[in-house]
N, CA, C and O atoms as a CHARMM CRD file, in Angstrom:
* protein
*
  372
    1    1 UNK  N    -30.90000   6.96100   0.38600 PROA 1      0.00000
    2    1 UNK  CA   -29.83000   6.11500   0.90800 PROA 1      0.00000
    3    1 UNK  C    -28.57300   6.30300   0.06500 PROA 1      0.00000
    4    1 UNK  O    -28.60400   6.27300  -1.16600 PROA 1      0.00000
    5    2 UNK  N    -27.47400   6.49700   0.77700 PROA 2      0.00000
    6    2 UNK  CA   -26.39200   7.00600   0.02400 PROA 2      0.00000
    7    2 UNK  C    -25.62000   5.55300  -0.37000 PROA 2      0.00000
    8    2 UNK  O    -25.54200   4.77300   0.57900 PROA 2      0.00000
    9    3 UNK  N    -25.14500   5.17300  -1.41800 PROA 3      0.00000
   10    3 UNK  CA   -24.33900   3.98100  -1.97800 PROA 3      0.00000
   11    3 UNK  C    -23.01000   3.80500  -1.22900 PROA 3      0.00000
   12    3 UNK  O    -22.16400   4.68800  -1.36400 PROA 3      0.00000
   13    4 UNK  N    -22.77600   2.84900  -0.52800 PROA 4      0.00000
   14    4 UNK  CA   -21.24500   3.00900  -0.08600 PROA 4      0.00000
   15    4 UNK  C    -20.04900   2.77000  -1.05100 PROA 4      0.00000
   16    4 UNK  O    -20.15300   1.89500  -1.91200 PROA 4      0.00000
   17    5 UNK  N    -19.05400   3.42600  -0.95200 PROA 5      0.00000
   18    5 UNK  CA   -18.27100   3.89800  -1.78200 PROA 5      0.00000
   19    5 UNK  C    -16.76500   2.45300  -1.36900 PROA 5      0.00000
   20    5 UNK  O    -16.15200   2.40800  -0.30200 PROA 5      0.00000
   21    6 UNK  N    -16.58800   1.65300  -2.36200 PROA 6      0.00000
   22    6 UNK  CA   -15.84000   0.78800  -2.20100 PROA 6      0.00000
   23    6 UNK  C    -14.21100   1.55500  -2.06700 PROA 6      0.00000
   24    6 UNK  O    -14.01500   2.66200  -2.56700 PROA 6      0.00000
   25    7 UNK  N    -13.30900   0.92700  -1.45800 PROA 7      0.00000
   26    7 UNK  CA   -11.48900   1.13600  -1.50400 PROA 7      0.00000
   27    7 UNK  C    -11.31400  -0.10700  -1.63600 PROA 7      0.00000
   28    7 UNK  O    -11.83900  -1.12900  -1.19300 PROA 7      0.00000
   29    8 UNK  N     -9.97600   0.30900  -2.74200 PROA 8      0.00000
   30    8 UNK  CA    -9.49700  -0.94600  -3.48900 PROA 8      0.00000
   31    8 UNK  C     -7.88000  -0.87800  -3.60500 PROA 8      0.00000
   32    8 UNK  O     -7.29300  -0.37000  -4.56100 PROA 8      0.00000
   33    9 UNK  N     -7.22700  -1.49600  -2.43400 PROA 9      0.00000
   34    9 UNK  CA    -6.05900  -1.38700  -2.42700 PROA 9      0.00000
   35    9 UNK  C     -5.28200  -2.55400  -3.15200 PROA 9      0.00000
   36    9 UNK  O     -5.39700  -3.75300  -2.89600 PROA 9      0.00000
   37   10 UNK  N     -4.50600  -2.00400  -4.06000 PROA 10     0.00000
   38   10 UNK  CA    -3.44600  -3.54200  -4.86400 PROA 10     0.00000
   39   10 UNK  C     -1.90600  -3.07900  -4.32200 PROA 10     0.00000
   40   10 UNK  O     -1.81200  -1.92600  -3.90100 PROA 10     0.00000
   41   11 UNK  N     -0.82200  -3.84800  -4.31800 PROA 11     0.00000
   42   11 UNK  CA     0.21800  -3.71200  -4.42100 PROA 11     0.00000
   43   11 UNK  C      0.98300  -4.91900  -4.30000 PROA 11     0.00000
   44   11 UNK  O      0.50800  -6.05200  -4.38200 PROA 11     0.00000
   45   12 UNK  N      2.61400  -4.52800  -4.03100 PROA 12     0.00000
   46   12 UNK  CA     3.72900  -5.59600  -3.72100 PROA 12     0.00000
   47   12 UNK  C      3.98100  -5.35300  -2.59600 PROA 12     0.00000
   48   12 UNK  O      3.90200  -4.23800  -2.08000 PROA 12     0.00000
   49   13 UNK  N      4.42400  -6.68100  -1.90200 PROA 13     0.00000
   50   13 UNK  CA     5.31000  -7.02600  -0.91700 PROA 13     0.00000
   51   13 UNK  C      6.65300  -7.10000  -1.33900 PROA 13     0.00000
   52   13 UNK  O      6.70600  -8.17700  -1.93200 PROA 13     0.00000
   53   14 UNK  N      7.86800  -6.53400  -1.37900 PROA 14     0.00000
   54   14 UNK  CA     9.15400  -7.34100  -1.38100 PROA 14     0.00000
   55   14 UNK  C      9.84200  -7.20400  -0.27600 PROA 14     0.00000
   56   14 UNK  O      9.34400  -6.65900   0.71000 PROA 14     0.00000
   57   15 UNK  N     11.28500  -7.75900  -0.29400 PROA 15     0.00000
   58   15 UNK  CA    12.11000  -7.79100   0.97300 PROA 15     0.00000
   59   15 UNK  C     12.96400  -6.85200   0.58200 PROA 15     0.00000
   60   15 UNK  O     13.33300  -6.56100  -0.55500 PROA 15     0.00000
   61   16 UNK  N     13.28200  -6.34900   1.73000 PROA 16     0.00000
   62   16 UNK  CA    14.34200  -5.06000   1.48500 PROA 16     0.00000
   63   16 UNK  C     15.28200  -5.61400   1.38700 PROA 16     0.00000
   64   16 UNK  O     15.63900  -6.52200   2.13800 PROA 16     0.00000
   65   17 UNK  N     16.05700  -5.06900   0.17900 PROA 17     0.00000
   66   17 UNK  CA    17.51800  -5.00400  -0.39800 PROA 17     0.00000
   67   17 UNK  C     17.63000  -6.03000  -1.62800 PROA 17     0.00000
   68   17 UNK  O     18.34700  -5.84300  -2.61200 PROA 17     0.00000
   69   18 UNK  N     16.96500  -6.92800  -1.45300 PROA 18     0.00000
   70   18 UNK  CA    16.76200  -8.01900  -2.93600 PROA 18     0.00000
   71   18 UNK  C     15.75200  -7.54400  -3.85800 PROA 18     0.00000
   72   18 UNK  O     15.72400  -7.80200  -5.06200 PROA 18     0.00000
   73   19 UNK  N     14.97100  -6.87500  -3.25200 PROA 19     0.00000
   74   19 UNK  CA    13.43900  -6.47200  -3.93700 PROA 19     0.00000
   75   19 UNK  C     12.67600  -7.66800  -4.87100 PROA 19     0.00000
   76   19 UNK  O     12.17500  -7.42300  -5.96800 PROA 19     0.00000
   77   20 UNK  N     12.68000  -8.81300  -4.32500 PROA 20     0.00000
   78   20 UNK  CA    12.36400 -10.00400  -4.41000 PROA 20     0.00000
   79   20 UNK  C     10.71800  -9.98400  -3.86500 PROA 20     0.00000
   80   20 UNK  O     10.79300  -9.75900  -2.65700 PROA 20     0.00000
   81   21 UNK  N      9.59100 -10.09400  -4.17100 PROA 21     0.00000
   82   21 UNK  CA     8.41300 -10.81700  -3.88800 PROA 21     0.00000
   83   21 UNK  C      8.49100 -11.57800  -2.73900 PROA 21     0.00000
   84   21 UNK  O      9.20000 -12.57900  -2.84200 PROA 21     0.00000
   85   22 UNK  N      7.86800 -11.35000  -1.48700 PROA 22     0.00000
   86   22 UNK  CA     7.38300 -11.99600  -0.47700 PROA 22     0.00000
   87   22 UNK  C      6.02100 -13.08500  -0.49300 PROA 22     0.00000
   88   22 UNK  O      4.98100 -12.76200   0.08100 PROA 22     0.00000
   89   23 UNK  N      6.13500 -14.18300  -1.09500 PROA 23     0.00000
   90   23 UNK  CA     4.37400 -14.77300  -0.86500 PROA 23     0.00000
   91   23 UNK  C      4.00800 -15.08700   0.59500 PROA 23     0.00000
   92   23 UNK  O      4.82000 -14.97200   1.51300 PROA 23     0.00000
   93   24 UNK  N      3.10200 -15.37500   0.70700 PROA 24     0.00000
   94   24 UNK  CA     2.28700 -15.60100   1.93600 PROA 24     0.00000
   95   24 UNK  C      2.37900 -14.54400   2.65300 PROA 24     0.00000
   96   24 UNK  O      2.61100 -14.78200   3.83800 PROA 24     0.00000
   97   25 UNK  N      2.26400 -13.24300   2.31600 PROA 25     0.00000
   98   25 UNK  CA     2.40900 -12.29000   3.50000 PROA 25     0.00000
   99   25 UNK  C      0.62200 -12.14400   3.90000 PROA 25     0.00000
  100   25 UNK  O     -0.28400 -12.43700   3.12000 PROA 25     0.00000
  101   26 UNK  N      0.44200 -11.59800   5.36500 PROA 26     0.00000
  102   26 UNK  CA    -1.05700 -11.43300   5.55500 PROA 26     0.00000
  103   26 UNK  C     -1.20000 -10.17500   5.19500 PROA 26     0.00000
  104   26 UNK  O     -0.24500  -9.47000   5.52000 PROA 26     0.00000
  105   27 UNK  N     -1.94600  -9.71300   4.70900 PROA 27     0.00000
  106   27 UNK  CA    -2.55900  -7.98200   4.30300 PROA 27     0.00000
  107   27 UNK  C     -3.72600  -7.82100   4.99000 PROA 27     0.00000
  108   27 UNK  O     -4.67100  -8.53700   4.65800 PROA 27     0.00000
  109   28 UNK  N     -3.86300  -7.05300   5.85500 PROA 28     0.00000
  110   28 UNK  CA    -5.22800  -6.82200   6.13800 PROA 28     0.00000
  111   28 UNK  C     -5.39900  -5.06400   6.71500 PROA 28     0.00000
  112   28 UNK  O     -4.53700  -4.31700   7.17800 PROA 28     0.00000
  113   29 UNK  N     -7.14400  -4.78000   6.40700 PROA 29     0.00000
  114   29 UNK  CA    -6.98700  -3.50900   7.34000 PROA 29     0.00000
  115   29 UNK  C     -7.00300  -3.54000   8.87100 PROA 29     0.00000
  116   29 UNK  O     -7.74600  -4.39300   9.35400 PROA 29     0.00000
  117   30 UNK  N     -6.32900  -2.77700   9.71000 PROA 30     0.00000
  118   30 UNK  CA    -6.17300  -2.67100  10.38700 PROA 30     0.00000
  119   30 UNK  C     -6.63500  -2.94600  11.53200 PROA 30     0.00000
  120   30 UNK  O     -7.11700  -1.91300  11.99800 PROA 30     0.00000
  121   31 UNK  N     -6.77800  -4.08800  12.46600 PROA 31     0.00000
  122   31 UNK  CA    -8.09100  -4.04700  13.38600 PROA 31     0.00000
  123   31 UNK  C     -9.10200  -4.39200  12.68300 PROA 31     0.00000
  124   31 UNK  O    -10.14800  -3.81400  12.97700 PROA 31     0.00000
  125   32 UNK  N     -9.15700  -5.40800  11.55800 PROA 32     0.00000
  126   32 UNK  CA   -10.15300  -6.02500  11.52000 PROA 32     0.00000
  127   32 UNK  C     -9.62700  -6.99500  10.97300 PROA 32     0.00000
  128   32 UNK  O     -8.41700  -7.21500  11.02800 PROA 32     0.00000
  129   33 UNK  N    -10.94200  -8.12800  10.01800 PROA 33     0.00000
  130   33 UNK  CA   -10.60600  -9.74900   9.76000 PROA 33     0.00000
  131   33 UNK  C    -10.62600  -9.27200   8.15900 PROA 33     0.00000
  132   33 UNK  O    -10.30700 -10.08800   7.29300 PROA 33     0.00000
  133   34 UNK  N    -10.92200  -8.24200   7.89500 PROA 34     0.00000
  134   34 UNK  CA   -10.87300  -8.01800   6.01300 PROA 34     0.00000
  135   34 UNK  C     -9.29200  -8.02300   5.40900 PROA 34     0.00000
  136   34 UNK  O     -8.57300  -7.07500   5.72400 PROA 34     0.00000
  137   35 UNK  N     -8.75400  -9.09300   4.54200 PROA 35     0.00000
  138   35 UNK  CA    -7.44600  -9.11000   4.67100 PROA 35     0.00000
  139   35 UNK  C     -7.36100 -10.15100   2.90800 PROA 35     0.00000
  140   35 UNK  O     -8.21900 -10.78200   2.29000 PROA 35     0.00000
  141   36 UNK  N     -6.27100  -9.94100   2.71500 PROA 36     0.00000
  142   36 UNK  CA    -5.67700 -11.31200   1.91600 PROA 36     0.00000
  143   36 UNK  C     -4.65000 -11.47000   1.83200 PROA 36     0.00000
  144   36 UNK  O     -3.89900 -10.74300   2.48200 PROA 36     0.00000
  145   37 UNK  N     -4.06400 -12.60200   0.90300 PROA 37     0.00000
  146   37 UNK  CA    -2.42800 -12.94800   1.19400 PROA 37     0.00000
  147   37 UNK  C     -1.46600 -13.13500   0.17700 PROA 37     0.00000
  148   37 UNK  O     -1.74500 -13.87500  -0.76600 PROA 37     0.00000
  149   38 UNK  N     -0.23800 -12.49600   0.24400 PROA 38     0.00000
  150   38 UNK  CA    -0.04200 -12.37400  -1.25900 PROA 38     0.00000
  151   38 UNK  C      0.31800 -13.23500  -2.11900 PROA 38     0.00000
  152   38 UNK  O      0.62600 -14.32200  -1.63000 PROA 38     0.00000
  153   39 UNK  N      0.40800 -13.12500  -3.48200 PROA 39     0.00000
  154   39 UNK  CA     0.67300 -14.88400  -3.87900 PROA 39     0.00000
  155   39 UNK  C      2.23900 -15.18600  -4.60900 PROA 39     0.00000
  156   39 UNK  O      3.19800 -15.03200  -3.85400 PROA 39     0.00000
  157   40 UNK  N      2.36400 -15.36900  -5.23200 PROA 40     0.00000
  158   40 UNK  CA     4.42500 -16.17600  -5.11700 PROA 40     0.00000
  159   40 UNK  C      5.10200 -14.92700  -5.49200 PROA 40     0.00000
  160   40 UNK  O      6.19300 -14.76400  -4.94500 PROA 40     0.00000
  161   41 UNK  N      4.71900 -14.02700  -6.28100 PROA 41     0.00000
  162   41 UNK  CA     5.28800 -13.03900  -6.89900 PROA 41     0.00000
  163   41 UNK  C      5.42800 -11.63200  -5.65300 PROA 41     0.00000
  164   41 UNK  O      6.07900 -10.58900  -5.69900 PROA 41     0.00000
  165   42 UNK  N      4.43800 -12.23600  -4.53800 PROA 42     0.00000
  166   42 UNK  CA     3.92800 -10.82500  -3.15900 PROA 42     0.00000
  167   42 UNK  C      3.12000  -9.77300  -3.76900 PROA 42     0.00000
  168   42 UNK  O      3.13900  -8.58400  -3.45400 PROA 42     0.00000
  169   43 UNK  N      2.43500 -10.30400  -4.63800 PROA 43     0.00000
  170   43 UNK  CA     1.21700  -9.13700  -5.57400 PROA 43     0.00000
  171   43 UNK  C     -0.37900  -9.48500  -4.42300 PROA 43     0.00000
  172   43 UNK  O     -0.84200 -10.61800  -4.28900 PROA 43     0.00000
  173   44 UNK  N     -0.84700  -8.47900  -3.87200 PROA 44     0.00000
  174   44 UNK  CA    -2.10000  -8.51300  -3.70900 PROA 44     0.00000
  175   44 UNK  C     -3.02600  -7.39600  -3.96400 PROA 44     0.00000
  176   44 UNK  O     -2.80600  -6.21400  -4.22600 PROA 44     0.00000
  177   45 UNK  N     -4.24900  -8.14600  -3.80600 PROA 45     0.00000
  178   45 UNK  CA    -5.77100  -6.71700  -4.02500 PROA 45     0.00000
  179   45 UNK  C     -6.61100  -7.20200  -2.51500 PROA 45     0.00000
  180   45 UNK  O     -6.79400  -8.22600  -1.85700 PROA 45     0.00000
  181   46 UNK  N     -6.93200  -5.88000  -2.47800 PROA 46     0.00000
  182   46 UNK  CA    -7.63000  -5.79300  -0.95600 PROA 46     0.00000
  183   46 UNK  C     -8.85200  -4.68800  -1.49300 PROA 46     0.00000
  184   46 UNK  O     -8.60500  -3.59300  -2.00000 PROA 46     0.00000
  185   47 UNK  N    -10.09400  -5.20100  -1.27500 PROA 47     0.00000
  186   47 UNK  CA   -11.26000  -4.74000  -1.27800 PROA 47     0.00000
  187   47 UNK  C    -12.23900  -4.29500   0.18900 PROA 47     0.00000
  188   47 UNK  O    -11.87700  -4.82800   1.23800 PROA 47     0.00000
  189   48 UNK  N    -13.06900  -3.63800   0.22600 PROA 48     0.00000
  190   48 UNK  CA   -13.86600  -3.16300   0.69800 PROA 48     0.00000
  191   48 UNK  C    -14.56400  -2.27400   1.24000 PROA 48     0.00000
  192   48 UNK  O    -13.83000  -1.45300   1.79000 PROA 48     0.00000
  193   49 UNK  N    -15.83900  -1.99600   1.37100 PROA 49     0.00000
  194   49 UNK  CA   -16.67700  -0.63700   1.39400 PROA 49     0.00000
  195   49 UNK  C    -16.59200  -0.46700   2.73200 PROA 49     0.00000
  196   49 UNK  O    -17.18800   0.57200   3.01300 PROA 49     0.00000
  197   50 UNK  N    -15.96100  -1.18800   4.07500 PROA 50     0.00000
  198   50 UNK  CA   -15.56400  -0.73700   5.27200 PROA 50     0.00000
  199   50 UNK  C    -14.25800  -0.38100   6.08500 PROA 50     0.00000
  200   50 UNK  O    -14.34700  -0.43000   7.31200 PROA 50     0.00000
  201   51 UNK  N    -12.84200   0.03500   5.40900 PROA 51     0.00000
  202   51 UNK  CA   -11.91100  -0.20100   5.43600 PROA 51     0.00000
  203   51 UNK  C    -12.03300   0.84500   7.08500 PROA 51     0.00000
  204   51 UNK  O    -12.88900   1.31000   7.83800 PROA 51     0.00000
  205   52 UNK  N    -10.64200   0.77500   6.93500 PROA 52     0.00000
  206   52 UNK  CA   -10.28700   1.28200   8.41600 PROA 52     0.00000
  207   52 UNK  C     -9.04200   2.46100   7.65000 PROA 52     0.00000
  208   52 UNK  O     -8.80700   2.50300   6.44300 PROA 52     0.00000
  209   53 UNK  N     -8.61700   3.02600   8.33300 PROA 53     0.00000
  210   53 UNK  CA    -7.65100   3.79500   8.39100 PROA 53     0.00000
  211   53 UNK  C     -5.73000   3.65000   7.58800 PROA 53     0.00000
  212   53 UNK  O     -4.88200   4.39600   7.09700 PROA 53     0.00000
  213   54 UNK  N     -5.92300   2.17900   7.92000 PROA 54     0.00000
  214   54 UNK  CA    -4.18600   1.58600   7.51700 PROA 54     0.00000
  215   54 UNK  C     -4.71300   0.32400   6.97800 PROA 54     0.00000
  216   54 UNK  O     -5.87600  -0.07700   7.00400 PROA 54     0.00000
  217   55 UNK  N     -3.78500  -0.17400   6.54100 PROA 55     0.00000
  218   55 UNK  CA    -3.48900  -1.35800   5.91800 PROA 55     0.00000
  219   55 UNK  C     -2.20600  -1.44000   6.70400 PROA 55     0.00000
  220   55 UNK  O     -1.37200  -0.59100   7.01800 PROA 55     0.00000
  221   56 UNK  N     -2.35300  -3.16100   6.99200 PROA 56     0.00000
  222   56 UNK  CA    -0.97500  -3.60000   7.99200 PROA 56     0.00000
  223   56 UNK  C     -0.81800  -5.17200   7.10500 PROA 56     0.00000
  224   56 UNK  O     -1.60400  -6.03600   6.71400 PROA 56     0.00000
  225   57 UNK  N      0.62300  -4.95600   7.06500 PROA 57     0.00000
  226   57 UNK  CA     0.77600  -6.35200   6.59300 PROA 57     0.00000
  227   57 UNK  C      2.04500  -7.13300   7.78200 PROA 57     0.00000
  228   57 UNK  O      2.96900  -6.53800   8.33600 PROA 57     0.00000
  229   58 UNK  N      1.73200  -8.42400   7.88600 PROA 58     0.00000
  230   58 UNK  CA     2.81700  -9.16100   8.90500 PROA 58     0.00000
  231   58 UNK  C      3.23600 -10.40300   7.85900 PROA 58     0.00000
  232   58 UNK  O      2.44500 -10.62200   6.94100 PROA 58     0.00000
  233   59 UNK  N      4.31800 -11.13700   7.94600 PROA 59     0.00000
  234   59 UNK  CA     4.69300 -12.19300   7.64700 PROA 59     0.00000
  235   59 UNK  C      5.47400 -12.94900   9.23000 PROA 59     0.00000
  236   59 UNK  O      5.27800 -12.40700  10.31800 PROA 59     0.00000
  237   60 UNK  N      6.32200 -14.21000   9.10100 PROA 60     0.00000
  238   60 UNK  CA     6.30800 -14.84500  10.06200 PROA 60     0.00000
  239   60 UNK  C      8.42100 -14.83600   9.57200 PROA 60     0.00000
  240   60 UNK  O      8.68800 -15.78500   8.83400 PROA 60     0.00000
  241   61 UNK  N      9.42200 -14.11200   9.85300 PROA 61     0.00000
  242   61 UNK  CA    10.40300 -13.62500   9.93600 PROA 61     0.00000
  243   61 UNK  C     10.55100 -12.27100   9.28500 PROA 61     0.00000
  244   61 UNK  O     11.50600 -11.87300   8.61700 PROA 61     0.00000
  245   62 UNK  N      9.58700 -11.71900   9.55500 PROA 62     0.00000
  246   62 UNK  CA     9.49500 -10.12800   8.91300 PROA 62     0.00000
  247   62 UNK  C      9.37700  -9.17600   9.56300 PROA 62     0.00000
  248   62 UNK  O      8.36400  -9.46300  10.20000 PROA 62     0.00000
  249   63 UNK  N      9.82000  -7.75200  10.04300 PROA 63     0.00000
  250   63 UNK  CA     9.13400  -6.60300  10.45300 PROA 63     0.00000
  251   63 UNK  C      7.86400  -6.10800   9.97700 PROA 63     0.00000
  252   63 UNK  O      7.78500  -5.83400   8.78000 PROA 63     0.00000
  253   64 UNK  N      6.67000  -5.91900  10.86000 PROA 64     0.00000
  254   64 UNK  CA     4.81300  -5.86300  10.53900 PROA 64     0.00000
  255   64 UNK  C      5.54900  -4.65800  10.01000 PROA 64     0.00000
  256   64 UNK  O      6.71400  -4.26900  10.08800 PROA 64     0.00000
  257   65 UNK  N      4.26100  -4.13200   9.34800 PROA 65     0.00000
  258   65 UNK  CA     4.39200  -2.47600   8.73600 PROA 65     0.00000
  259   65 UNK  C      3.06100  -1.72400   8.58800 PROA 65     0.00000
  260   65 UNK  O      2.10300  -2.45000   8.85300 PROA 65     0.00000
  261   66 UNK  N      2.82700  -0.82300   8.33800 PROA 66     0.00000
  262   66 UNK  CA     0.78000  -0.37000   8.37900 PROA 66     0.00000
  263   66 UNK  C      1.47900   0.77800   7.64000 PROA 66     0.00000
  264   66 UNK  O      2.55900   1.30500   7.90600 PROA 66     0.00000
  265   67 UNK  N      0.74500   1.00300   6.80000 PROA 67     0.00000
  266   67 UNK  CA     0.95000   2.12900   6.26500 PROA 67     0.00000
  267   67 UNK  C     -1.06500   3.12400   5.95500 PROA 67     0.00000
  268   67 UNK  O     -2.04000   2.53900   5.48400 PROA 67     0.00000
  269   68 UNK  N     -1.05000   4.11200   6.25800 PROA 68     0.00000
  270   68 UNK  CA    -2.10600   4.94900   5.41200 PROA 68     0.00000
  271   68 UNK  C     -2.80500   4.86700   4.75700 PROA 68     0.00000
  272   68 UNK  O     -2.28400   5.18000   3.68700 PROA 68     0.00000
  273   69 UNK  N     -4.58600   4.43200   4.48400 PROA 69     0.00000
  274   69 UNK  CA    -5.05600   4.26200   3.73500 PROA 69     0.00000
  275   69 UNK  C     -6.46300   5.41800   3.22200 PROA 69     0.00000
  276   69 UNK  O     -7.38700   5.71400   3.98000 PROA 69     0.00000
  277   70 UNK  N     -6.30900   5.94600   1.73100 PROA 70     0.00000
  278   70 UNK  CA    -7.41800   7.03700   1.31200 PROA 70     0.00000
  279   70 UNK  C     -9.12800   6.18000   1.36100 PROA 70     0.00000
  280   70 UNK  O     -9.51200   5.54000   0.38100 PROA 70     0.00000
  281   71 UNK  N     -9.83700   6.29000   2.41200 PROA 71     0.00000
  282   71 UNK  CA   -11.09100   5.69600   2.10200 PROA 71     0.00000
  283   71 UNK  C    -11.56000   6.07900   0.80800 PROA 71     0.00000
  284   71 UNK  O    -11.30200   7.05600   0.10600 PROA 71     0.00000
  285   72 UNK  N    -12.62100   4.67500   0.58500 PROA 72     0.00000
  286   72 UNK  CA   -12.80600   5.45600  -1.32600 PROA 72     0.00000
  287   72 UNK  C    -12.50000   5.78800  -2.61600 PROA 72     0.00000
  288   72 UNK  O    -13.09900   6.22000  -3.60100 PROA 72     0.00000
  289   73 UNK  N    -11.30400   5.43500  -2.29600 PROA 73     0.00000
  290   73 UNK  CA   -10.02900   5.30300  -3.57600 PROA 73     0.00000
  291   73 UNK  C     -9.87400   3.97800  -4.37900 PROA 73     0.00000
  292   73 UNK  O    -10.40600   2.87100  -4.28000 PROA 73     0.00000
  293   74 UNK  N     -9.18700   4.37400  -4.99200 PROA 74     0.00000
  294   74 UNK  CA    -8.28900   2.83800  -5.28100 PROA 74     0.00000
  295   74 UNK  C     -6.71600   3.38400  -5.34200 PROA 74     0.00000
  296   74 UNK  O     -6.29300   4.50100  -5.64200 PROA 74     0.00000
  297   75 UNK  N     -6.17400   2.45800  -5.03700 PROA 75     0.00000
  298   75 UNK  CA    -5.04100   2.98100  -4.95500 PROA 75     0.00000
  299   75 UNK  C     -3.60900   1.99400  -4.45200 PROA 75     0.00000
  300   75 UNK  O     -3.80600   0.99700  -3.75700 PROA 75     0.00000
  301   76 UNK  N     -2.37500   2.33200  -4.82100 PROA 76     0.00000
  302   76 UNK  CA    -1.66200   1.28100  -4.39300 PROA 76     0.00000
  303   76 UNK  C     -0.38100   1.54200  -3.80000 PROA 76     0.00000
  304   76 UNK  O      0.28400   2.56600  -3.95100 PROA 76     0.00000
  305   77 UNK  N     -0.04600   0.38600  -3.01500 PROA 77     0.00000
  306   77 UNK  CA     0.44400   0.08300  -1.95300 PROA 77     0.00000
  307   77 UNK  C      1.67200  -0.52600  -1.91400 PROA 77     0.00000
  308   77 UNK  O      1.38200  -1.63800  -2.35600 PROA 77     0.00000
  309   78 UNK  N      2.51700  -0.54300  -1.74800 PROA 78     0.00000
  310   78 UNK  CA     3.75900  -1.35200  -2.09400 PROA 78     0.00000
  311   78 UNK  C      4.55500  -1.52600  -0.58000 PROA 78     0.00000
  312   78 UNK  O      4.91800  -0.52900   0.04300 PROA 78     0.00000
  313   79 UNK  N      4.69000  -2.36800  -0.27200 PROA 79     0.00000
  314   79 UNK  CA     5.81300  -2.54900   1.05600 PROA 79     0.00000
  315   79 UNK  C      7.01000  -3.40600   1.06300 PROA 79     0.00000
  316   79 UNK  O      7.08200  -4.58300   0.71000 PROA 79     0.00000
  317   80 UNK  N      7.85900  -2.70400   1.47900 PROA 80     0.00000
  318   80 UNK  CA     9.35400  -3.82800   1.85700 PROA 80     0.00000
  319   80 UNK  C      9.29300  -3.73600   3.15400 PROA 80     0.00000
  320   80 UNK  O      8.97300  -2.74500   3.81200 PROA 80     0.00000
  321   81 UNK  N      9.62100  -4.83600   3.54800 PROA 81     0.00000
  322   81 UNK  CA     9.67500  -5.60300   4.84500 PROA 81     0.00000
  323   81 UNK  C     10.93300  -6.08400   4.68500 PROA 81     0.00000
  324   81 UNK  O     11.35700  -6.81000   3.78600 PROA 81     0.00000
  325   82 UNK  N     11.65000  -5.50500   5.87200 PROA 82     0.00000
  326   82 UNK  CA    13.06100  -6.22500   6.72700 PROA 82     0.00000
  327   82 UNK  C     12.60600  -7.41100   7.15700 PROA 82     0.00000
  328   82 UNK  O     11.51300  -7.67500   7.65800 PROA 82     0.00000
  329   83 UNK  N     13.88900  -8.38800   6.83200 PROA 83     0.00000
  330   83 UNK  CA    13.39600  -9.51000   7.66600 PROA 83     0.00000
  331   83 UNK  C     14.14000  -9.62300   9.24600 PROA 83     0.00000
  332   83 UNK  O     15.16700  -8.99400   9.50000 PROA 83     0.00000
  333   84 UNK  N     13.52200 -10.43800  10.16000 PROA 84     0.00000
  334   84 UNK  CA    13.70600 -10.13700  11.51500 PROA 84     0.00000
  335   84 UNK  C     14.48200 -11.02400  11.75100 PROA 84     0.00000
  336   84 UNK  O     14.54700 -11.89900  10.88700 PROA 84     0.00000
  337   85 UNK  N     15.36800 -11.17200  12.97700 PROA 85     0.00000
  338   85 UNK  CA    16.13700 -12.38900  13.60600 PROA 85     0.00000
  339   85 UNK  C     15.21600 -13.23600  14.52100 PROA 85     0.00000
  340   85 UNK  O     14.87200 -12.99500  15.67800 PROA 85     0.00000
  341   86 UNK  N     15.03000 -13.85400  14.05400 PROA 86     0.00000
  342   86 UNK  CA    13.94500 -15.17900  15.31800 PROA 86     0.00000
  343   86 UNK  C     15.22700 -15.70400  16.03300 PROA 86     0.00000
  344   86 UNK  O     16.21000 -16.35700  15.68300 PROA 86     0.00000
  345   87 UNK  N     14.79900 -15.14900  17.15600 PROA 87     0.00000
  346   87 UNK  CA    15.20400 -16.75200  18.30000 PROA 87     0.00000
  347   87 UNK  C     14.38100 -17.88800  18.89300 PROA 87     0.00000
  348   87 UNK  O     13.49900 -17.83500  19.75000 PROA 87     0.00000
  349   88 UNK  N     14.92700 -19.02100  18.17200 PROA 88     0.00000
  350   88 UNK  CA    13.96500 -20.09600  18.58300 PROA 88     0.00000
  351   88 UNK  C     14.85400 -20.66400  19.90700 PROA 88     0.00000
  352   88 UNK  O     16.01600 -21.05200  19.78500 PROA 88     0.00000
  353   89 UNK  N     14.13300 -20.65000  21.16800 PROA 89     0.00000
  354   89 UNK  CA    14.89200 -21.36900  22.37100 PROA 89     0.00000
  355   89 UNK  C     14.80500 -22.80300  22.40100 PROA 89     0.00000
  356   89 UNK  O     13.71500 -23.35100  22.23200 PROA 89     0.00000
  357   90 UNK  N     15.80700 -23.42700  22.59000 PROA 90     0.00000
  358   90 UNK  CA    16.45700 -24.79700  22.27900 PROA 90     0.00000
  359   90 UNK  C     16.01200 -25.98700  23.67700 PROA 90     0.00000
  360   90 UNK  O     16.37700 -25.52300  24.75700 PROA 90     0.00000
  361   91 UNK  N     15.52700 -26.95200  23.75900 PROA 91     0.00000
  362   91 UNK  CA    15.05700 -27.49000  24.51200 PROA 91     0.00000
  363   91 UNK  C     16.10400 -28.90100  24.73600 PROA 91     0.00000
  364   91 UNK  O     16.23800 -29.86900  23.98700 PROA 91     0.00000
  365   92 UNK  N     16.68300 -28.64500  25.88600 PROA 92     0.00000
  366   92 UNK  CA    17.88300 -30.30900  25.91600 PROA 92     0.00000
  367   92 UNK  C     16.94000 -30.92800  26.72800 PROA 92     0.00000
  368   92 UNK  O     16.30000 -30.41600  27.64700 PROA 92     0.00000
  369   93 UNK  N     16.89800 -32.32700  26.22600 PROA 93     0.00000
  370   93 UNK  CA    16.63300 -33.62900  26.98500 PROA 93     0.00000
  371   93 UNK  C     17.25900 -34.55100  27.44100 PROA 93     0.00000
  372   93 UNK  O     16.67500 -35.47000  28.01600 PROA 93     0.00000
């Protein structure tokens, strides 16, 4: 029986152009529920012996992003994320 071989992705989140730390961003691999979230500084570690292909991270006024992942590695990851224009539609009563 062959041992499965863990990937161990760490990196930053920041925002493009401040290069400021994003917290709460979601990290996960791709198409699945294996994920975590980053914490005030936008530093995370992402583990596991079933990864998928990418790592995608979303926040909630951000452009998502996925970038490439080496099964089996460790290795790291860094993303800037644009932030997006939300339109929230306005409700008169």
């Amino acid at each position: 029986m062959q041992a499965q071989t863990e990937t161990t992705i760490s990196g930053r989140v920041t925002e493009s152009g401040s290069n400021s730390g994003i917290p709460f961003v979601n990290v996960r691999f791709k198409g699945t529920y294996i994920g975590a979230v980053t914490d005030f500084e936008g530093n995370y570690v992402l583990k596991s012996t079933s990864p998928t292909d990418s790592v995608f991270v979303s926040s909630i006024g951000y452009k998502s992003k996925a970038k490439a992942v080496k099964k089996g590695k460790t290795q790291v990851i860094n993303f800037q994320l644009n932030s997006q224009a939300m339109n929230l539609n306005t409700i008169e009563v």
